[in-house]
C-alpha positions as CSV (number, residue, x, y, z in Angstrom):
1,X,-34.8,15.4,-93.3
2,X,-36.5,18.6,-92.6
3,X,-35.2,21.4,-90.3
4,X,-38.0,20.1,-87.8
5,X,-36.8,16.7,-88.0
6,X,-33.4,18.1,-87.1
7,X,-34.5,20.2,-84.3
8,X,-36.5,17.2,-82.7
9,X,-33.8,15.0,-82.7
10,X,-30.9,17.3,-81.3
11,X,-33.3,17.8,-78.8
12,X,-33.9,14.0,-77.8
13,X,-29.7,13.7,-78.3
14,X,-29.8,16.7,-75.6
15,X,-32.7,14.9,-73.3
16,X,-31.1,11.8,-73.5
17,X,-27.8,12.7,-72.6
18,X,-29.6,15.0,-70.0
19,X,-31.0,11.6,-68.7
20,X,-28.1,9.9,-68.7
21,X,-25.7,12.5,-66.6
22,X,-28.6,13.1,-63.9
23,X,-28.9,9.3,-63.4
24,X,-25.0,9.2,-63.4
25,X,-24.9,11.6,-60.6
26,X,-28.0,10.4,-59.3
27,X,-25.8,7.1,-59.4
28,X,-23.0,8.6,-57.2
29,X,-24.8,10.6,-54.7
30,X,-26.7,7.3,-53.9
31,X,-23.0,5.4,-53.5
32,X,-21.6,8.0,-51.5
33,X,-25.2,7.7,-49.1
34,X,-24.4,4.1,-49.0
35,X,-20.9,4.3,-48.1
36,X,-21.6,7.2,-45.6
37,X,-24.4,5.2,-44.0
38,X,-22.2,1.7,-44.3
39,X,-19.4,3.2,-42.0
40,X,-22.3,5.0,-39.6
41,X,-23.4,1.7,-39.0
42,X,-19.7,0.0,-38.8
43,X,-19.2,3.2,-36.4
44,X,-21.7,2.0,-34.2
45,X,-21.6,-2.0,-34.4
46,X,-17.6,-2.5,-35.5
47,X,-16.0,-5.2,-37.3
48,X,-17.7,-9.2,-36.8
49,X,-15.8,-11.1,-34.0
50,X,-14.7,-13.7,-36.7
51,X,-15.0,-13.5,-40.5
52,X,-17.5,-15.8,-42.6
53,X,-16.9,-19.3,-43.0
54,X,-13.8,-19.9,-45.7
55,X,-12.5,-16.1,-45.5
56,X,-9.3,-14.8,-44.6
57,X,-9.5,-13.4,-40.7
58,X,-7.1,-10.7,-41.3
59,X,-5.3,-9.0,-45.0
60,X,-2.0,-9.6,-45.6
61,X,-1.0,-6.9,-48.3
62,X,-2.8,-3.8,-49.4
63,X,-5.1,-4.2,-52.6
64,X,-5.8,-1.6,-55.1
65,X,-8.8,1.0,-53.8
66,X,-11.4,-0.8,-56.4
67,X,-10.7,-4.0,-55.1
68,X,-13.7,-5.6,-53.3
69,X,-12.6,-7.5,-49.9
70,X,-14.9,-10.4,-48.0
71,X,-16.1,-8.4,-44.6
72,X,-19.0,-8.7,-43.0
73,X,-20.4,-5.5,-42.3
74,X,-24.0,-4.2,-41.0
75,X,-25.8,-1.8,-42.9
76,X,-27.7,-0.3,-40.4
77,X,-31.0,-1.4,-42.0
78,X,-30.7,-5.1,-39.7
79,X,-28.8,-6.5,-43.0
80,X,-25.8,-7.2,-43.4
81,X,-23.3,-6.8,-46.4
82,X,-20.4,-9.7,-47.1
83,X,-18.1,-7.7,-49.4
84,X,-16.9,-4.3,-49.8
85,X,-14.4,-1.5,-51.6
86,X,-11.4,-1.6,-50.3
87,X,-11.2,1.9,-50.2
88,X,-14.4,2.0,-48.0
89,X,-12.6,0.3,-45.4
90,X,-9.2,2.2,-46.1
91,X,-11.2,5.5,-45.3
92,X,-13.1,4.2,-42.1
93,X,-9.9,3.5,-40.9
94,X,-8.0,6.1,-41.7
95,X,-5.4,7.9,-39.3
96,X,-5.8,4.7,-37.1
97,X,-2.8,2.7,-37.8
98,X,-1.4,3.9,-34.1
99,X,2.3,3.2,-33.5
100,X,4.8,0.9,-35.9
101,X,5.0,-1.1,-32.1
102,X,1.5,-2.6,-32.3
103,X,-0.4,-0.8,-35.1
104,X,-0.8,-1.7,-38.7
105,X,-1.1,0.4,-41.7
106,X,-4.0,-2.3,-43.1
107,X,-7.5,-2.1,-41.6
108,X,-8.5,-5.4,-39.8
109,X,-11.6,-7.8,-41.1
110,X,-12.5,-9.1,-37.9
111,X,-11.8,-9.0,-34.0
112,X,-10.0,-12.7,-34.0
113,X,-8.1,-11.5,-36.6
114,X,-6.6,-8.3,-35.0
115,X,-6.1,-10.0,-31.8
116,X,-3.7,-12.7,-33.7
117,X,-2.0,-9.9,-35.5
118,X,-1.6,-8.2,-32.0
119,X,-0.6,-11.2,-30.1
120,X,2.2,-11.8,-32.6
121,X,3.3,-8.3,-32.2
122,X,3.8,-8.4,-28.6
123,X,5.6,-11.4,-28.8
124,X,8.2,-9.7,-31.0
125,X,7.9,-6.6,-28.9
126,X,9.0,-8.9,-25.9
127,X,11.7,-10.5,-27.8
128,X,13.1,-7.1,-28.8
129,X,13.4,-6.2,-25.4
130,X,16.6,-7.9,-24.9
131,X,16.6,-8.8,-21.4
132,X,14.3,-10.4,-19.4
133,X,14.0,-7.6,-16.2
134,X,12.7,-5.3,-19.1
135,X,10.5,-8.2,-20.0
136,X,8.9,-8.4,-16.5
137,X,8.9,-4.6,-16.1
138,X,6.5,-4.2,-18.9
139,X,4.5,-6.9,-18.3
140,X,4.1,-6.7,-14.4
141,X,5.2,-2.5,-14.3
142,X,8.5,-1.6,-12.1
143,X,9.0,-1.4,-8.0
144,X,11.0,1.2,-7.0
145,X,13.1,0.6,-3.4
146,X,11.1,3.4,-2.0
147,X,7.7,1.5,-2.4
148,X,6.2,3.6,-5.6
149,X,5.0,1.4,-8.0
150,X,4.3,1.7,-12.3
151,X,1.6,-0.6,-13.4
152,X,2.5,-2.5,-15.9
153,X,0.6,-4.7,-19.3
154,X,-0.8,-6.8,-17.7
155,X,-1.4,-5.0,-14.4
156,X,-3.6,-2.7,-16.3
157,X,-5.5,-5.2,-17.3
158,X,-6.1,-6.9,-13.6
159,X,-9.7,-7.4,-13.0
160,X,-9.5,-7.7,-9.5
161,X,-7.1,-6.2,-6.5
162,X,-6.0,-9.7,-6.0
163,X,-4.7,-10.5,-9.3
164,X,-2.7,-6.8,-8.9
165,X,-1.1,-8.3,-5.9
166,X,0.1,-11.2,-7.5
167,X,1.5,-9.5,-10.5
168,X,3.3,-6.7,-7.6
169,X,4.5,-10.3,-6.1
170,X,6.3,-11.1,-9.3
171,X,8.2,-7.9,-8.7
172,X,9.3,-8.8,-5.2
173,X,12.5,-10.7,-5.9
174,X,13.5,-12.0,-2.3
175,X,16.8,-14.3,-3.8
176,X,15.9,-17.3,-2.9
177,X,15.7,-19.0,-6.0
178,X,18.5,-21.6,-6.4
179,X,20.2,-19.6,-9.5
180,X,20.0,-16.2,-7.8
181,X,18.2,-13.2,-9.1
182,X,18.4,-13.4,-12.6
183,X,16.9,-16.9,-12.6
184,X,14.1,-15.6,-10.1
185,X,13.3,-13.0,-12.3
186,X,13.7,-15.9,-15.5
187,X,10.8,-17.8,-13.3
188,X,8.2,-14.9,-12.7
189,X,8.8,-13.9,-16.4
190,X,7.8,-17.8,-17.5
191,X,4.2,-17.0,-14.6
192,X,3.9,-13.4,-16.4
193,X,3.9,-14.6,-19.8
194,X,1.4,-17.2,-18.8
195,X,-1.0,-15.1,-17.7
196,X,-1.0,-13.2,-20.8
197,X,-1.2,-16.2,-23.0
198,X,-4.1,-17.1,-21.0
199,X,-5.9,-13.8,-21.7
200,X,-5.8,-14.2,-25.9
201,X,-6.4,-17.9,-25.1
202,X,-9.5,-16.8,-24.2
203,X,-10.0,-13.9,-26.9
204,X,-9.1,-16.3,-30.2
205,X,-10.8,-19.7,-28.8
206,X,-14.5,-20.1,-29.5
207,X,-16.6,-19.2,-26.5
208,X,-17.2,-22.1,-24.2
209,X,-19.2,-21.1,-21.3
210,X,-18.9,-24.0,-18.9
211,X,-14.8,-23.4,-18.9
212,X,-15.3,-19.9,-18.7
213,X,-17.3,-20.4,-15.9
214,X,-15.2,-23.1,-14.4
215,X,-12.3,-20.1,-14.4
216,X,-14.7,-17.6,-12.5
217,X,-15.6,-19.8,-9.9
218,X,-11.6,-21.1,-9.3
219,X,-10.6,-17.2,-9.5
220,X,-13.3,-15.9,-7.0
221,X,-12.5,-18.8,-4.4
222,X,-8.8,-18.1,-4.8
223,X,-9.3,-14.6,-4.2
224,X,-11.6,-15.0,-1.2
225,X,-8.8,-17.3,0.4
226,X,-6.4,-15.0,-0.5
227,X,-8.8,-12.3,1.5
228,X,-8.9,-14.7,4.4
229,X,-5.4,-15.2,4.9
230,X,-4.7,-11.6,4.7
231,X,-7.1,-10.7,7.3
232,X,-5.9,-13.4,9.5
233,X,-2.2,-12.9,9.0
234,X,-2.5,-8.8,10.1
235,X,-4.9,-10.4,13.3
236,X,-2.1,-12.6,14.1
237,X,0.9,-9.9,13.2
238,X,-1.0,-7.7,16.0
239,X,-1.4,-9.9,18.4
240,X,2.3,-10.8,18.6
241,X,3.3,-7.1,18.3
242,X,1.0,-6.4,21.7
243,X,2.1,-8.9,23.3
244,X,5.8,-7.9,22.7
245,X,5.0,-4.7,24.3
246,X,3.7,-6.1,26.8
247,X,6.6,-8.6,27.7
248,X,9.1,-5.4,27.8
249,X,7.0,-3.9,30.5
250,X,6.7,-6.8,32.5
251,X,9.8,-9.4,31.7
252,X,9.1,-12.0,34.4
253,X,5.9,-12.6,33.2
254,X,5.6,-16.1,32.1
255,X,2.0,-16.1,31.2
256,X,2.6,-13.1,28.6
257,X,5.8,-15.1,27.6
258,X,3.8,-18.1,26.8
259,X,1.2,-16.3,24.8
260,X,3.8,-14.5,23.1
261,X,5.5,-17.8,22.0
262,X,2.0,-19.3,20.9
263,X,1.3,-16.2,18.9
264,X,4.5,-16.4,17.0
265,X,3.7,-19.6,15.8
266,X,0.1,-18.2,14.4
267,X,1.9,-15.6,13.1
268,X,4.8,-17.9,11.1
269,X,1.2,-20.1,10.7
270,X,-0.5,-17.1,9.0
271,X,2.1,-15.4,6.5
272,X,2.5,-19.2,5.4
273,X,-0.8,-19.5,4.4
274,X,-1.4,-16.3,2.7
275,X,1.6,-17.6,0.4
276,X,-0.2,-21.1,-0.5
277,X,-2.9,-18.3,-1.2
278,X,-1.5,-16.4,-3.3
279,X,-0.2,-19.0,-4.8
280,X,-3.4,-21.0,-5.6
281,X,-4.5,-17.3,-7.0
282,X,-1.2,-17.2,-9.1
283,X,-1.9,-20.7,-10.6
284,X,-5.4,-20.0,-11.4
285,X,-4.3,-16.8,-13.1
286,X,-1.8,-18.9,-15.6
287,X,-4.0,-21.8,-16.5
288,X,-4.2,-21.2,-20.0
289,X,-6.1,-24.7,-20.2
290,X,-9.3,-22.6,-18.5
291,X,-8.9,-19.4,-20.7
292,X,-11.9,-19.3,-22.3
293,X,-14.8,-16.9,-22.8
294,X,-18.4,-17.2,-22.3
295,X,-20.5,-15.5,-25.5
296,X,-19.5,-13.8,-27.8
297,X,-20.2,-10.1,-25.9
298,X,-17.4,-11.5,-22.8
299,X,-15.5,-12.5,-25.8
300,X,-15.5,-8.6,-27.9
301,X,-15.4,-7.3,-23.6
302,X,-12.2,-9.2,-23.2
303,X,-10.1,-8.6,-26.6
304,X,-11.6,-4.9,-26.7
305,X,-9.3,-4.6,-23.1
306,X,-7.2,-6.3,-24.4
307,X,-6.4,-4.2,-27.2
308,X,-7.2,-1.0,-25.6
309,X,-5.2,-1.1,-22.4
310,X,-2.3,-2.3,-24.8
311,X,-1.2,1.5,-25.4
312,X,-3.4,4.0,-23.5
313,X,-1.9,7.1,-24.2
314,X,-1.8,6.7,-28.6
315,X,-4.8,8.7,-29.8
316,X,-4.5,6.6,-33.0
317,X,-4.3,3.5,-31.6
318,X,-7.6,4.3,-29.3
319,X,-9.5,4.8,-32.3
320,X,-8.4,2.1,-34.5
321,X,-9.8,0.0,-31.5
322,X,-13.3,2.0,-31.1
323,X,-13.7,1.4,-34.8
324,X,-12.9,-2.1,-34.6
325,X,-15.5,-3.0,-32.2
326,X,-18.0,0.3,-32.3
327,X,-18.0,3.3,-30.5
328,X,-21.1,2.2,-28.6
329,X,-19.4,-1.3,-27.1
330,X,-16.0,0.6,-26.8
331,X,-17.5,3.3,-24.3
332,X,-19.4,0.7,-22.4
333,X,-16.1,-1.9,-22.1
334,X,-14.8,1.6,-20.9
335,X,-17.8,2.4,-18.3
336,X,-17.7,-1.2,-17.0
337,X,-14.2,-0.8,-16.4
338,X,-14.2,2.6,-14.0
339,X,-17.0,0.8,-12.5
340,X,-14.7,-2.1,-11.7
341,X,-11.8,-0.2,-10.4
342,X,-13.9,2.1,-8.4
343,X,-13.5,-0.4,-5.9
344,X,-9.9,0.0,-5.9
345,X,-9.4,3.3,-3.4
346,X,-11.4,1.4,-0.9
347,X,-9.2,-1.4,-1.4
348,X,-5.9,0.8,-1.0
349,X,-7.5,2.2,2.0
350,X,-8.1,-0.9,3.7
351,X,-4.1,-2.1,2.9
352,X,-3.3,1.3,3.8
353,X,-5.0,0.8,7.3
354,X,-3.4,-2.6,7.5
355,X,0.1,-1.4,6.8
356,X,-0.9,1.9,9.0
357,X,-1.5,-0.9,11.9
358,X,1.3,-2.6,11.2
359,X,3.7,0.0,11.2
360,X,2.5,1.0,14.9
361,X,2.7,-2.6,16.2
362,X,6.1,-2.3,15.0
363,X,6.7,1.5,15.9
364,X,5.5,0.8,19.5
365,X,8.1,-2.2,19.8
366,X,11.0,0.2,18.4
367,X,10.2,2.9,20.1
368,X,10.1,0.4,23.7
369,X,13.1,-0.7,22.6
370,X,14.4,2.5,21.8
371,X,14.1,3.8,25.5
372,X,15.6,0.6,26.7
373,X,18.6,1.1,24.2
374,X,18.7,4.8,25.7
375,X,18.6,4.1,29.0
376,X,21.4,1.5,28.6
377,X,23.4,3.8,26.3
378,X,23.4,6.2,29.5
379,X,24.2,3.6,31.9
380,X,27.7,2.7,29.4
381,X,28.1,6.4,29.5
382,X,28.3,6.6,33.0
383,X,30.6,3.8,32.8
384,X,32.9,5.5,30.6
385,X,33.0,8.2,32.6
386,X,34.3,6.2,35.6
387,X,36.6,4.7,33.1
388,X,37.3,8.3,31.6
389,X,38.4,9.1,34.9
390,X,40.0,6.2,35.8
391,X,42.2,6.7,32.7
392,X,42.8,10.8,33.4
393,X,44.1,9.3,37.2
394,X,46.3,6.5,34.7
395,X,47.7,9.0,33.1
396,X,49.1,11.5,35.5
397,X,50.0,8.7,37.7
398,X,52.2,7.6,34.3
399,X,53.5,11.5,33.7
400,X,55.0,11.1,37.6
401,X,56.7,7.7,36.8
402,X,58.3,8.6,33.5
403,X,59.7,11.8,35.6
404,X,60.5,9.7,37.9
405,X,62.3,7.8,35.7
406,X,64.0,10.5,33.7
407,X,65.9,11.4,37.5
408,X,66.5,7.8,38.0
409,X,67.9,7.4,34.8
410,X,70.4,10.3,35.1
411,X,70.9,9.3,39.0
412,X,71.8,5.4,36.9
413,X,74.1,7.4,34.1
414,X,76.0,9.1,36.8
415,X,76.8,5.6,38.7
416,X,77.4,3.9,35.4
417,X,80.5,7.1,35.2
418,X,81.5,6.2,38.5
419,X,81.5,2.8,38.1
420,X,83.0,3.1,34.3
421,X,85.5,4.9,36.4
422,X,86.3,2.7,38.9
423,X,86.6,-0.4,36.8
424,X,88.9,1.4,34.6
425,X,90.9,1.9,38.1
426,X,90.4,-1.4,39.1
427,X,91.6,-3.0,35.8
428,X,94.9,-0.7,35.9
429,X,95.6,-2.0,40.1
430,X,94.8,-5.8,38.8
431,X,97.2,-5.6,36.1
432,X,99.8,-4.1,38.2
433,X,99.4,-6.8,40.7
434,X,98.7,-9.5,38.2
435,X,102.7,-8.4,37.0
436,X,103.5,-8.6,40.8
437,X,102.3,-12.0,41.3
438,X,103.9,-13.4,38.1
439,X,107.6,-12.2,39.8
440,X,107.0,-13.2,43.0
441,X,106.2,-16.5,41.0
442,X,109.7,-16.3,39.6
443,X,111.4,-15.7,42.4
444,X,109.3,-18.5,44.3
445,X,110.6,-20.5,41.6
446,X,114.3,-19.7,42.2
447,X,113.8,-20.0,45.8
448,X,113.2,-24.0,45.1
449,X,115.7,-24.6,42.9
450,X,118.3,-22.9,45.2
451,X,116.4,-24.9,47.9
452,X,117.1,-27.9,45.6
453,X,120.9,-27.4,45.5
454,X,121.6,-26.9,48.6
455,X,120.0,-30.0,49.6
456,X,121.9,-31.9,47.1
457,X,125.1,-30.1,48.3
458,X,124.4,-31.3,52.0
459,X,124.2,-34.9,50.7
460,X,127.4,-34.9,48.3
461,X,129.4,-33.5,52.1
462,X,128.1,-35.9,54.5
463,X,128.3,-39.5,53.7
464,X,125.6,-42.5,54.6
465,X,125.9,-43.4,58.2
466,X,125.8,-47.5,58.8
467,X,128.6,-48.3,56.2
């Protein structure tokens, strides 16, 4: 070969490989513009609510970073791609495992199967627990004696000021349950748990909108009755409170009486049925049977709240959900809910005013019976003056009778002497004559028996007469 033929073909050796590392490189830039515009469009969209038919809704262990894994992802061009690097995924998820409570360490593949993952999680969380007050604490939040109240799980995830009320109800332990407390508190954790299992219930079933909407229409009655009784209870609470005012003004009155009597019946009438109310609201809260919801968009709405309100506070956590279901959906879920709860602060106003009115009612009726007490309290006090008094008088005239007594008692020791003295006297005179008597008895004795003798003599001298 010539030196030409040499130089021409090093240089097609140098083109060629030339070739060949540009289109390697070429190659990679083009995967890494693929993988960067994959996880835009994951960014924005999230993870498919279930997986493809026949693929696994969630991983189980971690494969290697080559291995490919079935996802369903969009590509942002309105196509879609069914499988991809593991270490795609790995990376989009990355520093979003959020706590060892409820987190995970392996990215999800689907909505259903996070929720099922999470579900478990909170099951064992709850089991952990121990006991069940902790149970129901973090579930329905805590109510402290003084009337402050920590939302809990669940309570965070309310979507209406009536289902709040019921979960603050669980909280309310009034001891009337036949086992005491801790089987109360066993009951309301069995009505808590419920309504949880009802909200995944309606997260991992397919959508089914005539039970879904079935469920709206049974939870917006029960909450409008629930309304209803409220309203009529506090009219019937005030009522009675006026009217008890009124009857301490005017005792006698037996028309006020009589409406007084009629109102405590509506009253009694009134709290009763705001309990069946709350109530009805309570068992259409825990129907799992009805959880259920109605396309696919109420069924992302309803797990990305579920997911999201399950630890607010972890940075981590928040993102692993806002990747799950896209940044886009995760803000809006977010929106919708401020929007919802804006509501709230008039709602806590209008209770407020209601427990404002109530508390005068009952102010006005301590505060009459109040004076009453006070004007009776200074009626016994000028009792127990007279009695003071009456007691002071008792008193001196018992300091005169035990002087009294002290000089009768030395007045009685000085006659006790004298007499002491004269008994001693008369016992020495008594003896003296008691030894006189016995010798005058002696010589009355002798006198007889001399008597005696000289009687016998007389008849010895001087015989019978008639012989």
């Amino acid at each position: 070969m010539t030196t030409l033929g040499k130089v021409l073909l090093f240089l097609n050796v140098a083109v060629a490989a030339a070739v060949a590392y540009f289109a390697t490189d070429n190659w990679a830039k083009r995967q890494s513009l693929n993988a960067t515009g994959l996880r835009y469009a994951v960014t924005l969209k999230g993870l498919p609510t279930e997986p493809p038919a026949g693929q696994p809704e969630a991983l189980t262990t971690v494969p290697a970073d080559d291995d490919t894994v079935a996802v369903r992802l969009p590509t942002g061009t309105g196509r879609f791609t069914d499988d991809v690097p593991f270490r795609l995924l790995k990376t989009h998820f990355a520093g979003a495992d959020g706590k060892a409570t409820f987190g995970s360490p392996i990215p999800p593949l689907s909505v259903k199967g996070e929720v099922v993952r999470v579900q478990k999680a909170v099951e064992t969380y709850l089991a952990n627990l121990g006991n069940d007050p902790a149970r129901l604490a973090w579930l329905c939040g805590t109510l402290e004696p003084t009337g402050a109240y920590t939302p809990g799980y669940l309570t965070l995830l309310a979507d209406s000021y009536g289902e709040r009320q019921v979960l603050r109800r669980l909280l309310t332990l009034p001891g009337v349950a036949a086992g005491g407390r801790d089987a109360e508190i066993a009951v309301n954790l069995v009505k808590a748990r419920d309504i949880l299992a009802k909200r995944f219930a309606a997260v991992t079933a397919a959508p089914s909108p005539k039970t879904a909407d079935a469920d709206a229409g049974a939870l917006a009655d029960a909450q409008k009755a629930v309304k209803a009784a409220e309203v009529a209870a506090l009219t019937a609470h005030q009522t009675e409170g006026q009217l008890r005012i009124d009857l301490k003004a005017d005792p006698e009155n037996k028309m006020i009486a009589g409406k007084l009597a009629t109102a405590v019946l509506e009253t009694r009438d009134g709290r009763d049925k705001l309990t069946a109310a709350v109530d009805a609201l309570e068992v259409a809260l825990s129907d799992i049977g009805r959880g259920a919801s109605r396309d696919d968009a109420d069924r992302r709405r309803r797990a990305l709240l579920l997911l999201a309100h399950l630890d607010p506070t972890d940075a981590p956590w928040q993102k692993r959900v806002m990747l799950l279901f896209g940044q886009p959906e995760y803000l809006r879920a977010q929106g919708d809910r401020v929007e919802k709860l804006n509501s709230y602060p008039s709602l806590l106003d209008d209770e407020r005013l209601a427990a404002d009115a109530r508390f005068f009612a009952e102010y006005e009726q301590m505060k009459q019976g109040a004076k009453d007490r006070d004007r009776y309290l200074e009626r016994v006090k000028e009792e127990l003056a007279e009695v003071q008094s009456q007691v002071d008088a008792a008193k001196k005239l018992l300091a005169q009778r035990q002087t009294y007594r002290d000089e009768r008692a030395v007045v009685a020791k000085g006659l006790s002497d004298q007499v002491r003295s004269l008994a001693d006297e008369q016992e020495t005179v008594e003896g003296e004559l008691f030894a006189i008597q016995l010798k005058v008895g002696r010589l009355l004795r002798e006198n007889f028996d001399l008597e005696d003798r000289l009687l016998l003599a007389e008849r010895q001298a001087v015989p019978p007469v008639g012989r």
